[in-house]
C-alpha positions in Angstrom: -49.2 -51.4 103.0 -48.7 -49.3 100.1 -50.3 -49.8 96.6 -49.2 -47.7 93.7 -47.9 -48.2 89.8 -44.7 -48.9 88.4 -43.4 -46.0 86.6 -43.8 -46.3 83.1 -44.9 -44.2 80.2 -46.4 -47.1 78.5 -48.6 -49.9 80.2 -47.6 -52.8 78.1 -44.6 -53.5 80.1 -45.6 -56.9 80.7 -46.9 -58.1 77.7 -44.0 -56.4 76.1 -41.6 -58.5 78.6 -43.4 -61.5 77.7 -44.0 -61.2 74.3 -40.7 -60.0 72.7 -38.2 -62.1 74.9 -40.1 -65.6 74.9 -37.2 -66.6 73.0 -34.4 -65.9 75.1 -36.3 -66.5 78.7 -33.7 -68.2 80.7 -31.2 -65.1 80.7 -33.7 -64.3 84.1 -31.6 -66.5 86.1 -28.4 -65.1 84.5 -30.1 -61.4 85.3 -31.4 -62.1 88.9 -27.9 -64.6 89.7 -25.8 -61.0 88.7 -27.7 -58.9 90.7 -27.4 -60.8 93.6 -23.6 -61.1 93.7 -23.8 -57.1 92.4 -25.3 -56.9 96.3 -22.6 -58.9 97.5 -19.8 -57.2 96.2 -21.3 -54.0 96.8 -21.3 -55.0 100.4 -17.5 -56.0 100.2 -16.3 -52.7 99.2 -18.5 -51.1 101.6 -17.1 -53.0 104.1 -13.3 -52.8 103.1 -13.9 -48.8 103.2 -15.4 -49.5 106.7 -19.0 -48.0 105.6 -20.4 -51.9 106.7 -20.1 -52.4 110.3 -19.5 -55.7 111.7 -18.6 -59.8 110.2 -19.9 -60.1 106.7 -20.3 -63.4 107.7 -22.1 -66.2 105.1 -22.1 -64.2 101.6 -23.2 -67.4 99.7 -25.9 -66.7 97.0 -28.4 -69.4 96.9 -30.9 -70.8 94.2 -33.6 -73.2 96.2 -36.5 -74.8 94.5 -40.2 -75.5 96.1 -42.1 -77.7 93.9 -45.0 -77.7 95.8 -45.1 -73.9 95.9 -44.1 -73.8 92.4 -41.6 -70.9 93.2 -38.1 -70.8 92.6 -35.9 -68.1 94.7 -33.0 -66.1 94.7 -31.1 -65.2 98.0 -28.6 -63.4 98.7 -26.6 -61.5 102.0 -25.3 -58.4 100.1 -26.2 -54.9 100.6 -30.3 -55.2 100.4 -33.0 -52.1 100.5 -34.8 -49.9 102.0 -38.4 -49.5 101.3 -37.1 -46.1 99.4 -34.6 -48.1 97.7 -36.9 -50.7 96.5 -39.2 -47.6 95.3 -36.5 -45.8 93.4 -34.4 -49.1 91.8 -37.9 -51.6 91.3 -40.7 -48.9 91.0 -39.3 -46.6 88.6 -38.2 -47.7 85.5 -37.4 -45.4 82.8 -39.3 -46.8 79.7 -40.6 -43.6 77.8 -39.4 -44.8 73.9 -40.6 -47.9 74.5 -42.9 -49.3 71.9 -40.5 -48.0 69.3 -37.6 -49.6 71.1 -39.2 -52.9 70.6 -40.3 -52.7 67.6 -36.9 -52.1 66.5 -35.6 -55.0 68.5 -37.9 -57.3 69.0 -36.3 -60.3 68.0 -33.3 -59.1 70.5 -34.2 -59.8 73.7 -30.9 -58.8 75.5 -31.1 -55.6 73.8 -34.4 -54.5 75.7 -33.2 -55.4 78.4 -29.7 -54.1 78.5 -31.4 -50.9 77.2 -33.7 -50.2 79.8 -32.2 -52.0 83.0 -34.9 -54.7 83.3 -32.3 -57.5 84.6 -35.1 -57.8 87.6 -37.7 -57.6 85.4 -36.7 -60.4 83.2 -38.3 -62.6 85.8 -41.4 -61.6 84.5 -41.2 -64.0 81.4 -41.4 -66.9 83.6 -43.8 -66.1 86.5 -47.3 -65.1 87.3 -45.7 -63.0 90.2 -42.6 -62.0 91.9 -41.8 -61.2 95.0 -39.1 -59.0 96.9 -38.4 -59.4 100.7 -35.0 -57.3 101.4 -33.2 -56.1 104.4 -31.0 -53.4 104.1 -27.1 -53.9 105.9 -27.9 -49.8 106.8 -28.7 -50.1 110.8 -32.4 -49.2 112.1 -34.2 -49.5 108.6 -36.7 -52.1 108.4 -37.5 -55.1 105.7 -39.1 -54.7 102.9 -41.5 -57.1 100.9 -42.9 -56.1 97.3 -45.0 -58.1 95.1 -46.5 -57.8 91.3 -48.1 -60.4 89.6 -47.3 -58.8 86.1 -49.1 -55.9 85.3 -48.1 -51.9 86.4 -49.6 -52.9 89.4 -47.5 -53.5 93.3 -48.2 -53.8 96.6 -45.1 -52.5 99.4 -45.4 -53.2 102.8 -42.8 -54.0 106.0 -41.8 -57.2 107.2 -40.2 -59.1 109.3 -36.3 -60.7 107.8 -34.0 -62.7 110.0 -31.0 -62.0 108.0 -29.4 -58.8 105.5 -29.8 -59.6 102.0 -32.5 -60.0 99.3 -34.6 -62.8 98.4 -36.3 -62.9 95.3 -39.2 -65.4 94.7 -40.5 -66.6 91.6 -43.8 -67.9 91.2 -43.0 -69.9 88.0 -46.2 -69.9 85.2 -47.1 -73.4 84.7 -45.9 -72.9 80.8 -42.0 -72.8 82.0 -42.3 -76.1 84.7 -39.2 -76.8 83.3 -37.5 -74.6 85.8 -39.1 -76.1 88.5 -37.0 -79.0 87.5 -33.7 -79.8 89.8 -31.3 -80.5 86.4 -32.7 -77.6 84.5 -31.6 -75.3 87.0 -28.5 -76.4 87.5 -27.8 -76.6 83.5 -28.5 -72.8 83.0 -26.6 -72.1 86.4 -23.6 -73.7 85.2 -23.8 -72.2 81.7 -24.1 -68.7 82.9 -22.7 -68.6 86.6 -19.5 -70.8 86.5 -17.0 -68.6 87.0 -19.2 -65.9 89.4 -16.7 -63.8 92.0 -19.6 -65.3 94.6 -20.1 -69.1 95.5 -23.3 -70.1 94.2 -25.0 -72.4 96.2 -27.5 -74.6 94.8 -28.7 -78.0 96.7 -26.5 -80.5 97.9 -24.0 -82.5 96.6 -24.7 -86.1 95.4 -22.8 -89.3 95.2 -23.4 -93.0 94.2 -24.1 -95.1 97.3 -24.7 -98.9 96.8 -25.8 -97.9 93.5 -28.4 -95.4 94.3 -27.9 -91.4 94.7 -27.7 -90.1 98.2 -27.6 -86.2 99.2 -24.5 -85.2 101.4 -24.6 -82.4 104.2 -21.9 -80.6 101.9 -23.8 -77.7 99.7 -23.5 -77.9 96.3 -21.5 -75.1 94.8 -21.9 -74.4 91.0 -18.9 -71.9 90.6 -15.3 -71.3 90.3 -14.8 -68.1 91.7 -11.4 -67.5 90.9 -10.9 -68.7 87.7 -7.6 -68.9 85.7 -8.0 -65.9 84.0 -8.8 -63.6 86.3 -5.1 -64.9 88.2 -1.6 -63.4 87.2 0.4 -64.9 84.7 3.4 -65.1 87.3 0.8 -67.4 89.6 -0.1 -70.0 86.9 1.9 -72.7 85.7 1.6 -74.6 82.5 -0.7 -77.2 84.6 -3.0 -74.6 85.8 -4.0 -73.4 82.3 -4.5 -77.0 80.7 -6.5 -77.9 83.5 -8.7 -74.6 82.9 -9.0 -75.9 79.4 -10.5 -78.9 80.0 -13.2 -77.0 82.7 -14.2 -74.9 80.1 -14.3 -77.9 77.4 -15.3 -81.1 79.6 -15.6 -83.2 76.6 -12.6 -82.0 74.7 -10.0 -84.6 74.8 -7.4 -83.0 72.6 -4.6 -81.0 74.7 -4.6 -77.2 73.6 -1.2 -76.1 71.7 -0.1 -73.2 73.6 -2.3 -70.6 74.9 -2.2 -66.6 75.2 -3.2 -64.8 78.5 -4.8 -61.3 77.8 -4.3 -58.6 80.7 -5.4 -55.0 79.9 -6.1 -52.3 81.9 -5.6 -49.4 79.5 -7.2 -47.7 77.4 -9.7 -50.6 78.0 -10.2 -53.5 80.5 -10.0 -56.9 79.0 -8.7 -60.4 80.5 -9.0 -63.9 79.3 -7.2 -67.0 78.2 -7.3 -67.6 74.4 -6.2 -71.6 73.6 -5.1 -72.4 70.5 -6.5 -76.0 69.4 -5.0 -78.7 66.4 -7.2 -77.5 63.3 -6.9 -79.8 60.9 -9.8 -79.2 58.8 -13.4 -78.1 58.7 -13.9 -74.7 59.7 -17.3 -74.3 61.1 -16.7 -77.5 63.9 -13.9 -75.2 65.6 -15.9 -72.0 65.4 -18.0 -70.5 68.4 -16.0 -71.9 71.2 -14.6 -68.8 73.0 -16.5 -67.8 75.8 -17.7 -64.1 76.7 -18.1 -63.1 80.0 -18.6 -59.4 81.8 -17.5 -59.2 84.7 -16.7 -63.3 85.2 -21.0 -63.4 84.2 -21.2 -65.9 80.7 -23.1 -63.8 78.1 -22.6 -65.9 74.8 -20.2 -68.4 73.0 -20.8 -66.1 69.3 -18.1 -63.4 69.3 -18.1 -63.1 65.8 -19.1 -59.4 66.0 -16.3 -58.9 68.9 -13.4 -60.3 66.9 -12.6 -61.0 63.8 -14.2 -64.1 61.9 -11.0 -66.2 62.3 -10.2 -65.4 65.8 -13.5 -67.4 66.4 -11.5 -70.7 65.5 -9.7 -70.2 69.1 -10.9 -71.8 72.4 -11.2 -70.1 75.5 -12.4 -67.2 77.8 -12.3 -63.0 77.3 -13.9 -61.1 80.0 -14.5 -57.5 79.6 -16.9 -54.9 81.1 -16.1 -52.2 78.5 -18.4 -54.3 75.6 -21.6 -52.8 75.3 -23.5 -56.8 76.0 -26.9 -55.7 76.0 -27.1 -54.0 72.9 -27.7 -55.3 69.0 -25.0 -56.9 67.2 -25.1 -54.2 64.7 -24.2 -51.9 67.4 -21.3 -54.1 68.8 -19.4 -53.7 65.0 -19.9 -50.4 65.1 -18.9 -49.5 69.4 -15.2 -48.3 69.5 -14.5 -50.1 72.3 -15.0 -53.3 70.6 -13.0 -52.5 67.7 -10.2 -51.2 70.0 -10.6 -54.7 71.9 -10.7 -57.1 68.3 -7.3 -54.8 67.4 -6.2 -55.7 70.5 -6.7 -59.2 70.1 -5.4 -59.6 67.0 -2.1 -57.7 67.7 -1.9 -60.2 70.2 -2.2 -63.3 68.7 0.4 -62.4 65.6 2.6 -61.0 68.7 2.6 -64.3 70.2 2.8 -66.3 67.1 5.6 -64.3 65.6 7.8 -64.6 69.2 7.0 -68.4 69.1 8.7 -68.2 65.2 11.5 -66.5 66.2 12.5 -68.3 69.6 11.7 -71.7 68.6 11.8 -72.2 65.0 11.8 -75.8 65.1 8.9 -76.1 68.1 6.8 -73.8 65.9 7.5 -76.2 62.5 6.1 -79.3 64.8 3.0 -76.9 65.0 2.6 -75.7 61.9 0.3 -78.1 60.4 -2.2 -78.0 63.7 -2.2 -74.2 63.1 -2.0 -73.5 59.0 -5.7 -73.3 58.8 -6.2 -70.2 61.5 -3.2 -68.6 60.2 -4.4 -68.5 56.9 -7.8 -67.9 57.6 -6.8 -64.9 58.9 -4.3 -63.7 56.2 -7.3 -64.2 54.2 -9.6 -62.1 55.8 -7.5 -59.6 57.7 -5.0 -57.7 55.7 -3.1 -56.1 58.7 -2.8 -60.1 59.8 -1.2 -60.8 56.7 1.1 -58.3 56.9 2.1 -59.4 60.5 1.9 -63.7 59.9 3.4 -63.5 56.2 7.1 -63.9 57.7 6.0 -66.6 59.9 3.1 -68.3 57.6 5.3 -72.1 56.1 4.9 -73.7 53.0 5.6 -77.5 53.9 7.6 -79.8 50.9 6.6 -83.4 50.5 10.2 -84.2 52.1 8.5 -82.7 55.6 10.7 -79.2 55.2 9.0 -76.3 56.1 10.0 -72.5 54.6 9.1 -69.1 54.4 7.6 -67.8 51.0 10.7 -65.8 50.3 12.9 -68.9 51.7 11.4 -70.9 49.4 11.6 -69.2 46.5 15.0 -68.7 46.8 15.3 -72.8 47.1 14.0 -72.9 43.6 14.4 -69.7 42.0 17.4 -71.5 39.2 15.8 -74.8 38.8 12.1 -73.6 38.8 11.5 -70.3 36.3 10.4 -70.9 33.3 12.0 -69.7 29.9 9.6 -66.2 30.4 11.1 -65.6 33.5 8.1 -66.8 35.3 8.6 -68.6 38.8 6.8 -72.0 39.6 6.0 -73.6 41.8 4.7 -76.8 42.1 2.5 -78.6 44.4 0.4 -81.8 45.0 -2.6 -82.2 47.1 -2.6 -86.2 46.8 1.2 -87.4 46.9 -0.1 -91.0 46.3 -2.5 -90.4 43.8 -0.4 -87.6 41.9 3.1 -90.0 42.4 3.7 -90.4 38.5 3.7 -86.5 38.1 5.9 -86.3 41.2 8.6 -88.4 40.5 9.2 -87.2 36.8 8.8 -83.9 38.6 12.1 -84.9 40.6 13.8 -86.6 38.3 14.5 -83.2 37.0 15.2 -81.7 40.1 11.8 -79.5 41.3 10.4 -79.7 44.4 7.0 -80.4 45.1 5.1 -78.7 47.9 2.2 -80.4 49.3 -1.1 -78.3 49.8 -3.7 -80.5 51.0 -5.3 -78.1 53.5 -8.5 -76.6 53.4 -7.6 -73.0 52.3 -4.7 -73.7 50.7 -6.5 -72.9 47.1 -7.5 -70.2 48.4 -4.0 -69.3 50.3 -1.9 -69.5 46.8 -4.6 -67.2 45.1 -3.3 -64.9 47.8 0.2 -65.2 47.5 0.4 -65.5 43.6 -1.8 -61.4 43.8 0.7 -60.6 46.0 3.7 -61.2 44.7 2.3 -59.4 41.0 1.3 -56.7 43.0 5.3 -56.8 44.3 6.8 -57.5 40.9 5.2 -54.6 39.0 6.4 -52.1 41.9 9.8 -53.9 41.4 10.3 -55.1 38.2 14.4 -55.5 38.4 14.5 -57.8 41.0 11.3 -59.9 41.1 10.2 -62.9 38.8 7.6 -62.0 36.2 5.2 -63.5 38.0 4.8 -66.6 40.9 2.4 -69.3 39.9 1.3 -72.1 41.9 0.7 -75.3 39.8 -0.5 -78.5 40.6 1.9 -81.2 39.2 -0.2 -83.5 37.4 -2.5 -80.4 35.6 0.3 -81.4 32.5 3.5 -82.6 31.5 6.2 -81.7 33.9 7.9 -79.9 30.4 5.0 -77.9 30.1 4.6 -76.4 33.1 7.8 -75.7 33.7 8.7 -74.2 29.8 12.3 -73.9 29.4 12.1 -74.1 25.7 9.9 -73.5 22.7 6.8 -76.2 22.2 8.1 -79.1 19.4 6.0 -79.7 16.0 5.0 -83.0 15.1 5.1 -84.4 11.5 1.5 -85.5 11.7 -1.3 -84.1 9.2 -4.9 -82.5 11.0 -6.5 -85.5 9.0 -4.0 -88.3 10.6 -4.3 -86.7 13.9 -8.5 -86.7 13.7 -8.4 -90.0 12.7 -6.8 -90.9 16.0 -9.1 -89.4 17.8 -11.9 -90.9 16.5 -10.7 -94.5 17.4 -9.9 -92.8 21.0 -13.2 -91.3 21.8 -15.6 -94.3 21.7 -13.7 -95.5 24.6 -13.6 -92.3 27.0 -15.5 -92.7 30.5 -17.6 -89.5 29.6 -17.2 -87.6 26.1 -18.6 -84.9 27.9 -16.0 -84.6 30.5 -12.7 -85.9 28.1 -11.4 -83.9 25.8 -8.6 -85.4 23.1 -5.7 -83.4 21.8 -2.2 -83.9 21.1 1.0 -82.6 21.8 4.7 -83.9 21.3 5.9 -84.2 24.6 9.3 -85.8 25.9 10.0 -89.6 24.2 9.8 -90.9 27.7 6.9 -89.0 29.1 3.8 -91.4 29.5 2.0 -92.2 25.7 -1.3 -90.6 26.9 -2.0 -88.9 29.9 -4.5 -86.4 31.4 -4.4 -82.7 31.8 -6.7 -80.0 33.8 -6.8 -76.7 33.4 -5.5 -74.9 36.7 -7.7 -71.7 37.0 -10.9 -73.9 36.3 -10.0 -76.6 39.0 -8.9 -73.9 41.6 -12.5 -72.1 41.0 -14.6 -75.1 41.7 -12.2 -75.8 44.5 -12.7 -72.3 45.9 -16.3 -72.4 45.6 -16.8 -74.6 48.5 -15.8 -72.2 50.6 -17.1 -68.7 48.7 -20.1 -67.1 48.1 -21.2 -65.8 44.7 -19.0 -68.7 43.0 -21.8 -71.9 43.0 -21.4 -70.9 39.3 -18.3 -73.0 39.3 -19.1 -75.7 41.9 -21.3 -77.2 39.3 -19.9 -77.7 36.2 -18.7 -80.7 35.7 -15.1 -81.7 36.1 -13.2 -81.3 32.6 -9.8 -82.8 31.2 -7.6 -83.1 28.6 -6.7 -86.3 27.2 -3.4 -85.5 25.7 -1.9 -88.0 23.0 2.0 -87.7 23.4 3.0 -87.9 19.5 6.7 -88.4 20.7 5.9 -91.1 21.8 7.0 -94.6 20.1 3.3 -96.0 21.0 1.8 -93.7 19.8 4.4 -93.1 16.5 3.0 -96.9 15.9 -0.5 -96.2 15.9 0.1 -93.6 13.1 1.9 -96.1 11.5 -1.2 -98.0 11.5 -3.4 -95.9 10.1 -5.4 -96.8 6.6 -5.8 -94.4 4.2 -8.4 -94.4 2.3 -10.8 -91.8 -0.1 -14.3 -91.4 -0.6 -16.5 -89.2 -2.4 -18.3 -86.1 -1.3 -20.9 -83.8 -3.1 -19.4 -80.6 -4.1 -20.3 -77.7 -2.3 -22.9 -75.5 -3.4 -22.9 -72.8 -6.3 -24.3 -69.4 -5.0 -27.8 -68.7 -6.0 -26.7 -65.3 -7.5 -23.7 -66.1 -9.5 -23.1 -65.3 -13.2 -26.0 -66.7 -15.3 -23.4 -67.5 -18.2 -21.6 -69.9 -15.5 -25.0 -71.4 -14.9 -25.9 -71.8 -18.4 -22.5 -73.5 -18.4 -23.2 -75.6 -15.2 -26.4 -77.0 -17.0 -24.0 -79.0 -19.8 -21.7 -80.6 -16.9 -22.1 -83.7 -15.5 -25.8 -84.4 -13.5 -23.3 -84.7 -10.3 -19.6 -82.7 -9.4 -17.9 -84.9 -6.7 -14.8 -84.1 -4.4 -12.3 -86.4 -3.3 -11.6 -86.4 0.6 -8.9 -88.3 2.4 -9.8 -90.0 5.6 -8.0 -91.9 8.4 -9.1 -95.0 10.3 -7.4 -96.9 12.6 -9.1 -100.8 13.0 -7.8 -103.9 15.1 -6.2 -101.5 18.3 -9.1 -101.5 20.6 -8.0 -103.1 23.5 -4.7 -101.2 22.7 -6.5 -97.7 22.8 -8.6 -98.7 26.2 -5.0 -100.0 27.3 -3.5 -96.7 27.0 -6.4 -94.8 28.3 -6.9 -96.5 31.4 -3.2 -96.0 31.9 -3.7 -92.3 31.9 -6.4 -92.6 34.1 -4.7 -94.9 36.5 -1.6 -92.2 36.6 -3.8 -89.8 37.4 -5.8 -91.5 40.3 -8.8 -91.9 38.2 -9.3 -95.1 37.3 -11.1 -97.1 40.1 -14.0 -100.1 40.6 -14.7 -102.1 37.5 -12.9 -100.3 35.1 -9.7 -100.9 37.3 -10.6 -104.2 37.2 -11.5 -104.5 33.7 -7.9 -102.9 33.3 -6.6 -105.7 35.2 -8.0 -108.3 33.7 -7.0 -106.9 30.0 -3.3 -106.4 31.8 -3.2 -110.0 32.2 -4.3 -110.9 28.6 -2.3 -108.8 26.6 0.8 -110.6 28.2 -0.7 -113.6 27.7 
């Protein structure tokens, strides 16, 4: 038997092991699981090379628990280890940095361990000791058994091992019981081992027998070993990769809408399967559900640091064993090979969406409205995407037509620029609720485009920067400027100007006294602000207006940092009094004039003494005369006719609408 230390430069090894990666303790069945089909494969080649002599035979790795024993174990029929071997790859570890390391990452455990090659040693946050009994395939060398009980501390001696291969036992610390547990073990095997090259054996299978559970002779395999991904294009058909999908997502009922199948050799190696799902709304319940493996081994569902934010909104699997895994995420956005692979990626997935576009337009229309919110996630946050998607990314018309920016701007370049030269367009993001607006909209021949997405404030933000950006490098041939507008923030006639505003006839004092008899009946004073303007004869008598820019920020602010600011102030709107109107033309009518008496304003303290010695002989008190307006006797007229701008507007529910109603059916009474 041989005794000796581990060699380390620092003796906290264990504590550190135990300390630091508490957090993140069952990657050690992820760690031991890869080793063991490391052996296996390791074997494999030797073999094909004809370094391995004789049948391979059973190259199963298999994951047994003892309860009694309280161990769990490892085995495997790979390569195994000499006595040497298990000195030079278990014995000495090169750990000189290490305090500093971990203090630098100590809330990361992957990057200790991928730092220093302590895969093995990650068994070490879950058991009082571990053992080693490993015979080598190399002929004449004899087994091997090694055991530490967590501390520098070993013991090596021979053995005797009926078969090639390595088992390694854990003698699991009473505080992690929980993988002594059948179903905890075979959770963590399937999360991290599902699509291993090796069959990964783990019990037997069950089935319901005269409704109780009974074991079969058959062995229960965890694993997939040749996944879809790691197939040929040429050997999958569009069966094989919906299937896949639903392996990786179980509980995902939803068919995918096409998927793209990465193959790279050069200058990197990558594979995988990205799906593309219907995203209809609500970002963050798509996001996190591609998979990362190395080497077919599951390493995390957050590749947000591997690709771009928006790419995270795909499904599905990328394997690569050029990503640094092991390391901080700060390092991943920084490694070339990652940023060679998210380029990669992304080329992709415009290459494939463009080609889609092109060969299909009509296919690709059916999908737009499952796809808008990736696509403009990404022009949003990628500028190279933009450039790529912008001659595929639709705008959709509430007749169901879809276009191209520059399509449709030609659609309503005559009919839609305003007498500035500016181009509008319009858009609704409730076609019900905004109908009114819509329909007097058409009856002058616009078209309305509906954005009712999640981005798409954000999207015509975009597209209105870019196409200034466009007209001041090419001011012959582009409009002024583009601006979206929403088709009830006003008049139809004012927000498409094709002629200078019209004047009313009616004084400041006639129009205040309007007003007044108007505001008493607002929902909110605060929120309703009346003004007047002389719209078209047939436009509606009142009606509500919102100022674009403000709604848009609140809008946006749901989905930006830094702008809260505008998330809480409250919404604001114009109640506009259309003075062209003949309603309205007979409330003025109706106004009473009458004069009242104010006290004159006061002389200055230092003005001319003679003009005060004057003063003192006037009367005791100098009055003005001031004309006022009132209107009496209209109330239920005035809550008539602001209920009806409400209503129009889609702002007029519960009991007011009933109140509304109710006064409806009295005034026809």
């Amino acid at each position: 038997m041989t005794k000796g230390n581990i060699g380390v430069t620092s003796n906290n090894i264990f504590p550190v092991i135990k300390k630091f990666l508490y957090s993140d303790h069952e990657i050690f069945l992820r760690e031991l699981i890869s080793n063991a089909v490391d052996a296996t494969q390791k074997l494999k080649t030797l073999s094909s090379v004809g370094e391995a002599k004789g049948d391979l035979g059973d190259l199963r790795v298999r994951v047994t628990i003892d309860k009694k024993k309280k161990t769990l174990t490892v085995s495997d029929h790979g390569v195994g280890m000499t006595a040497d071997e298990v000195d030079r790859y278990i014995n000495q570890i090169a750990f000189s940095g290490a305090e500093e390391f971990v203090n630098k990452y100590k809330d990361k455990a992957e990057a200790i361990i991928g730092h220093f090659g302590l895969g093995f040693y990650s068994a070490f946050m879950v058991s009082d000791k571990v053992e080693i009994f490993s015979q080598s395939y190399l002929p004449d060398t004899k087994a091997v058994h090694w055991s530490c009980s967590g501390d520098p501390e070993f013991t090596m001696e021979d053995t005797l091992k009926a078969e090639r291969g390595t088992d390694i036992v854990l003698h699991i610390n009473e505080e992690f019981a929980q993988y002594l547990e059948d179903a905890t073990v075979e959770g963590l095997l399937r999360k991290y081992c599902k699509f291993l090259p090796v069959e990964i054996a783990f019990g037997k299978k069950k089935e319901w027998k005269d409704g109780k559970e009974v074991e079969l002779d058959e062995e229960n395999i965890i694993n997939d070993i040749n996944p879809a991904w790691t197939r040929k294009p040429a050997d999958l058909k569009e069966e094989d990769y919906k299937n896949f999908y639903h392996e990786l997502y179980p509980n995902q009922f939803d068919e995918p809408l096409f998927h793209i199948h990465l193959n790279v050799d050069y200058p990197f190696h990558l594979t995988g399967i990205l799906y593309f799902p219907k995203i209809k709304n609500n970002l963050d319940i798509h996001r996190n559900k591609i998979q990362l493996y190395c080497n077919q081994v599951f390493v995390t569902d957050e590749v947000e640091n591997i690709v771009p934010e928006y790419l995270t909104l795909l499904h599905g699997v990328i394997d690569s064993p050029d990503i640094p895994l092991n390391v901080s995420r700060s390092y991943l956005q920084s490694d070339n090979n990652v940023k060679k692979i998210s380029s990669h990626i992304t080329k992709k997935v415009a290459d494939k969406l463009a080609e889609m576009y092109r060969n299909d337009r009509e296919d690709f229309c059916s999908k737009w409205d499952d796809i808008k919110l990736f696509i403009q996630f990404g022009m949003l946050s990628d500028e190279k995407f933009y450039d790529r998607a912008i001659s595929f990314a639709l705008l959709k018309n509430l007749s169901g037509e879809y276009f191209t920016l520059d399509e449709y701007k030609a659609k309503v370049k005559d009919s839609q620029t305003d007498k500035d030269g500016n181009l509008v367009l319009l858009y609704a993001q409730n076609a019900d609720a905004s109908y009114t607006y819509i329909e007097r909209a058409k009856a002058k021949g616009y078209d309305v485009l509906l954005m009712d997405g999640e981005l798409d404030v954000h999207a015509m933000s975009q597209l209105e920067q870019k196409a200034e950006l466009a007209s001041s490098d090419n001011k012959e041939t582009s409009p002024k400027s583009l601006r979206f507008v929403r088709v009830d923030s006003d008049v139809i006639e004012n927000i498409i100007r094709k002629e200078d505003t019209a004047k009313d006839s009616y004084s400041d004092e006639q129009k205040e006294g309007v007003r007044k008899a108007f505001e008493p009946f607002l929902p909110n004073a605060q929120q309703y602000f009346v003004s007047f303007e002389a719209a078209a004869a047939d436009a509606l008598p009142v009606f509500l207006t919102q100022n674009e820019f403000m709604r848009r920020m609140k809008e946006m602010s749901a989905h930006q940092q830094g702008m809260s600011f505008y998330g809480q102030m409250p919404d604001q709107y114009n109640l506009v009094i259309n003075t062209s109107h003949p309603l309205i033309q007979d409330l003025f009518s109706k106004l009473t004039e009458s004069q009242v008496e104010e006290p004159a304003p006061a002389k200055d303290a230092a003005s001319d003494s003679s003009e005060a010695s004057e003063s003192s002989n006037s009367s005791p008190k100098e009055t003005v005369l001031k004309t006022i307006y009132t209107l009496s006797g209209e109330e239920e007229r005035l809550k008539q006719l602001i209920d009806i701008a409400l209503l129009a507007s889609g702002k007029l529910t519960g009991e007011p609408l009933a109140k509304f109603v109710s006064r409806s059916v009295d005034l026809l009474a």
